[in-house]
C-alpha positions in Angstrom: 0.0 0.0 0.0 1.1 3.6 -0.9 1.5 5.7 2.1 -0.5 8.5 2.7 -0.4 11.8 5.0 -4.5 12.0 4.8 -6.8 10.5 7.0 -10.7 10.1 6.0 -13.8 9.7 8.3 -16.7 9.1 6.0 -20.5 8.0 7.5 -22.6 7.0 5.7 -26.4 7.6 6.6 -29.0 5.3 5.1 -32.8 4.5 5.3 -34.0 0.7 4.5 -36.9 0.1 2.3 -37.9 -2.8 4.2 -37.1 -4.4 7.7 -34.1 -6.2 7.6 -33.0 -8.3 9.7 -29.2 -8.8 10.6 -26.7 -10.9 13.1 -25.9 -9.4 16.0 -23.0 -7.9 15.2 -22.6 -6.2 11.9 -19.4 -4.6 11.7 -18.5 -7.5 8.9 -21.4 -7.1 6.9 -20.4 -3.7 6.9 -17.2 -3.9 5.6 -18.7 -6.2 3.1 -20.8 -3.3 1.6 -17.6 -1.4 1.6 -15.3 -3.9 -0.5 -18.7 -4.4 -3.1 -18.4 -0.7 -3.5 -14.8 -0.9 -4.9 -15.4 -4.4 -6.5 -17.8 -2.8 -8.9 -14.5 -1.0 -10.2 -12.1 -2.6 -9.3 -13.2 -6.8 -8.7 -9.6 -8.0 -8.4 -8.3 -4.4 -5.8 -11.2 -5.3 -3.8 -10.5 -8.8 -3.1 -6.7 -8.3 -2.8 -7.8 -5.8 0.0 -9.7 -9.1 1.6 -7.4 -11.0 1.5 -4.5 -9.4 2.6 -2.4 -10.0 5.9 -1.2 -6.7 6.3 -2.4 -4.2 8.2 -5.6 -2.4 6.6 -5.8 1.2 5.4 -9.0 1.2 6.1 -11.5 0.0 9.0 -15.7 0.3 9.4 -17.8 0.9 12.4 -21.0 -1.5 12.5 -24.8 -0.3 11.7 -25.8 1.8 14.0 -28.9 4.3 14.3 -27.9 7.7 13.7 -29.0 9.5 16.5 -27.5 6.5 18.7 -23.9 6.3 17.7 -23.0 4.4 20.6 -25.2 2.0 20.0 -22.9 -0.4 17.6 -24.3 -4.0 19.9 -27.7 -5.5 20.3 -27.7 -7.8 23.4 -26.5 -10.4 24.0 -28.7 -13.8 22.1 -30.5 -10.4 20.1 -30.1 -10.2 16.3 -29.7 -6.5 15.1 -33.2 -5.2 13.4 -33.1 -2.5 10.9 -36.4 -1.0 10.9 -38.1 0.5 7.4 -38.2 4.3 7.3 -35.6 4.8 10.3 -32.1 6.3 9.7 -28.8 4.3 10.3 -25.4 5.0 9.8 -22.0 3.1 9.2 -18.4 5.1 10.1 -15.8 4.2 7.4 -12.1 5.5 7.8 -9.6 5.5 4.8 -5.9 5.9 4.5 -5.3 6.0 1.2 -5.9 8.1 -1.7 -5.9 5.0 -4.2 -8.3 3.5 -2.1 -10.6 6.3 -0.9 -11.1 7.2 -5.2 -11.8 4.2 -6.3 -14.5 3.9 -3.2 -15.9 7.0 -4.5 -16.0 5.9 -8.5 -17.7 2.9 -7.3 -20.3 4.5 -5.0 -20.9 7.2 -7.8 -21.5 4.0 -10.2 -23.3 2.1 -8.0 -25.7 5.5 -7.3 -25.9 7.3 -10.7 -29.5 6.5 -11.8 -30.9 7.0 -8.0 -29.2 6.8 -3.9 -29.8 3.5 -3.6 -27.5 0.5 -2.3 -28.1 -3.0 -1.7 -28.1 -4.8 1.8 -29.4 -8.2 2.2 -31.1 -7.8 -0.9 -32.9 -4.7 0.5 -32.9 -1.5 -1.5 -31.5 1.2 1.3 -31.5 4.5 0.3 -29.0 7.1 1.1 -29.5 10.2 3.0 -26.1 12.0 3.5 -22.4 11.3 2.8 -20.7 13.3 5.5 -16.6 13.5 4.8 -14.2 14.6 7.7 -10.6 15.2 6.4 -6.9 14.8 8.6 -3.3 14.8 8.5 -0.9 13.0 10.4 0.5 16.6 10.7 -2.4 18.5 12.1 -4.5 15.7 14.1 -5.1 17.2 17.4 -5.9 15.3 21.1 -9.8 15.8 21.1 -9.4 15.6 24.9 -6.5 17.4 27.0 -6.6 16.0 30.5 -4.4 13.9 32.8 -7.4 11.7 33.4 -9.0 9.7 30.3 -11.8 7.6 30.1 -11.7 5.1 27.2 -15.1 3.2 26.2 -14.6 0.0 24.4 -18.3 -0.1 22.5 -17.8 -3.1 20.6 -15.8 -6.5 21.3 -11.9 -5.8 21.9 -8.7 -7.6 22.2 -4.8 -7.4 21.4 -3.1 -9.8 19.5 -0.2 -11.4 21.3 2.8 -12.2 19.6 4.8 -15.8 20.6 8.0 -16.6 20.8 7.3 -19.2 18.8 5.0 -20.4 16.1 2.0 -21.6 17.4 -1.1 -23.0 16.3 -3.6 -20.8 17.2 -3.4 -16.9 18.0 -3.7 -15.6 21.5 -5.4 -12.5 22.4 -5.3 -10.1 25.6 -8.5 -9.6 26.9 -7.7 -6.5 29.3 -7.0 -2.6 28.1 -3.5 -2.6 29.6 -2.0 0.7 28.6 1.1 -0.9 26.9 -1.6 -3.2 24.7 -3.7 -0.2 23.9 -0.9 2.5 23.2 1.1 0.0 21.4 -1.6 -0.9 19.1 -1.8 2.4 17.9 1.3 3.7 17.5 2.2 0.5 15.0 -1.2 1.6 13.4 0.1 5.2 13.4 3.7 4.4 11.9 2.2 1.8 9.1 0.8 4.5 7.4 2.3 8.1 8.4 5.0 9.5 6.2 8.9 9.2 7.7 8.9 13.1 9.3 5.1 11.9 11.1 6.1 8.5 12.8 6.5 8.2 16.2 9.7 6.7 18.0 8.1 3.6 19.0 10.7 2.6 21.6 10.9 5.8 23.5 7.1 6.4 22.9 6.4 3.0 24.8 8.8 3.7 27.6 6.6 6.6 28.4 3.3 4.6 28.9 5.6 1.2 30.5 6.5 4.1 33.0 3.7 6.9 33.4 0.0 5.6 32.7 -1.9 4.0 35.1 -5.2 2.2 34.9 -7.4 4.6 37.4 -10.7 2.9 37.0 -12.0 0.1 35.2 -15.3 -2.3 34.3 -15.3 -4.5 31.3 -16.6 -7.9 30.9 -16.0 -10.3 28.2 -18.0 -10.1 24.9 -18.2 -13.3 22.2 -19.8 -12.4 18.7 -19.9 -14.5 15.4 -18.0 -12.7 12.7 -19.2 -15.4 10.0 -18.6 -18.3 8.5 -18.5 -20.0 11.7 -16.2 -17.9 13.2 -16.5 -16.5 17.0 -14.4 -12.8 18.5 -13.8 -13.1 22.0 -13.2 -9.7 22.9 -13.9 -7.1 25.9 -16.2 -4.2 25.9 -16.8 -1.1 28.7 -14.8 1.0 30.0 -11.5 1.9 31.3 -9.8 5.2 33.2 -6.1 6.3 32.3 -4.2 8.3 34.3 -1.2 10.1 33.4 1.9 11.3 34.9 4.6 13.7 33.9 2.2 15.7 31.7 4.8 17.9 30.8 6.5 15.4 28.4 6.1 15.6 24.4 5.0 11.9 24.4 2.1 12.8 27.1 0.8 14.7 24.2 1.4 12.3 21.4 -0.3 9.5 23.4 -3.4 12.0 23.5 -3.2 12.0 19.9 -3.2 8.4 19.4 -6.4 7.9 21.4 -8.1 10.5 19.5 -6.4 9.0 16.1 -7.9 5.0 17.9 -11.7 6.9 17.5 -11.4 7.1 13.7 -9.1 3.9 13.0 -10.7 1.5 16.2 -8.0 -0.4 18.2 -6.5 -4.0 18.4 -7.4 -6.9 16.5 -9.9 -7.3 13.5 -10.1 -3.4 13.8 -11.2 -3.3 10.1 -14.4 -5.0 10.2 -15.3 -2.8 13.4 -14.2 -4.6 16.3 -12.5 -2.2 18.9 -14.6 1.2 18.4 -13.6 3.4 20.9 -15.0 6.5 22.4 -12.7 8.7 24.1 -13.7 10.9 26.8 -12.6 13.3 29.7 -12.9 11.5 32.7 -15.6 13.3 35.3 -14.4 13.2 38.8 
């Protein structure tokens, strides 16, 4: 993949023509809908996107109702019901400029006789296409505060890596700081250009040394993702608190979480697993 210094928020509002009925979780149906945008350009880009192991330049947010955007999970043994006439909305982030144009031929083919899309064989039609733009240069910390809450909305865990090859991956299923921080700064560095990146090392001797977890309540969270397949993750919440403010990394981490609300966190973070809120904590 091409590096790129832009970072694109898109959501995407819709309004189903009839009820549809979907799994629980969505976030992989959504990302679906995403890659049969491109294929309709570009069949062979899109499935090379699927299939890759690398990390993704783009990741989704599940269906949720518009004026509910925390509101990515039906409960638990529910299946997620997507009411005719009512609005719902999907947050897609893109790091690339090959990638984000050839979304946007393919949605401008897909739509050119009328707004319409397809979902479960269900004509949706679409409201709004709302675009927010960033740079690894300019992204700010949303939040500037020595105490952070983090919410994990939907299913969340860190991949693990062995010291040896194993058979089957292991996950962390806690919101360490060194997990979370960690999982953003290799997002972060994958993509930004060499003068954006962020020292890794020294970066994560900050958090190893000077955030804390404050305050905490999680509990375990199992979706199917299809084809038989099942995320074990985390969702709630979890307070950071951080010391020796004064230090450049202090800031950067801010940035990280705020750049983890457009990009998600952890593992599986393209098809919407690890959405994160970020918020300052209220004492």
């Amino acid at each position: 993949m091409t590096k790129n210094a832009f970072i694109t928020t898109l959501e995407l509002t819709f309004t189903p023509a009839k009820d549809i009925l979907l799994p629980r979780f969505t976030g992989g149906i959504a990302l679906s809908c995403f890659l049969n945008i491109i294929s309709t350009i570009d069949e062979k880009y899109a499935q090379k996107l699927h299939e890759s192991k690398e990390i993704k330049p783009y990741s989704c947010t599940p269906f949720y109702p518009t004026l509910k955007p925390e509101k990515l999970l039906s409960p638990p043994k529910c299946i997620t019901h997507l009411k005719i006439g009512r609005k719902y909305s999907a947050r897609i982030t893109i790091i690339s400029d090959e990638l984000m144009t050839k979304f946007l031929l393919g949605l401008n083919k897909m739509t050119l006789e009328e707004p319409v899309f397809s979902l479960m064989n269900t004509p949706c039609i679409i409201n709004d296409l709302s675009a927010k733009v960033f740079t690894f240069n300019t992204l700010q910390p949303k939040i500037k505060s020595d105490i952070i809450k983090v919410k994990f909305l939907t299913p969340t865990r860190f991949a693990v890596r062995g010291t040896i090859k194993r058979k089957r991956p292991k996950f962390r299923l806690f919101p360490v700081p060194e997990n979370l921080f960690h999982s953003l700064v290799h997002h972060w560095n994958t993509f930004a250009s060499s003068e954006s990146k962020i020292p890794e090392v020294k970066f994560m001797d900050y958090i190893v040394n000077f955030v804390y977890e404050d305050d905490y309540k999680i509990k375990r969270e199992s979706v199917e993702i299809g084809k038989d397949r099942k995320a074990v993750g985390f969702i709630g919440y979890c307070v950071y608190r951080f010391y020796e403010t004064k230090s450049k990394w202090f800031e950067i981490a801010l940035k990280l979480l705020t750049y983890g609300e457009l990009v998600n966190v952890g593992n599986a973070k393209s098809m919407g697993l690890g959405v994160i809120k970020v918020e300052e904590f209220q004492k």
